[in-house]
C-alpha positions, 0 to 999 in steps of 0.5 A: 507494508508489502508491495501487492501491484502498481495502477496508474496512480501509484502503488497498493500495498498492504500490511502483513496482517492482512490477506489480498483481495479480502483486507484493506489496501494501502495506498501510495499515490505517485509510488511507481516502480516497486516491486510487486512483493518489496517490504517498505516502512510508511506513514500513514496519512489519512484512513477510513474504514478499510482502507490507508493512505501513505507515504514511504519513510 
């Protein structure tokens, strides 16, 4: 995943397939301090739709 920014409950990310603000994000709950662009392996917890719940590996 790519590391796009940090909210108040973690980090957001998404693959790199998928475009920012149009795509899916990829949530990282209680993830802070990565670098808006830092690259990371995760596992994929829980999904819907659009969007993905994980955690670094």
């Amino acid at each position: 995943m790519i590391v796009d920014e940090e909210d108040e409950a973690g980090t957001l990310a998404r693959s790199h397939a998928d475009a920012p603000e149009i795509d899916g994000v990829v949530y990282l709950a209680g993830v802070f301090e990565l670098q808006p662009g830092t690259r990371l392996k995760v596992c994929v917890e829980k999904a819907d739709e659009h969007d993905l719940w994980a955690t670094p590996v």
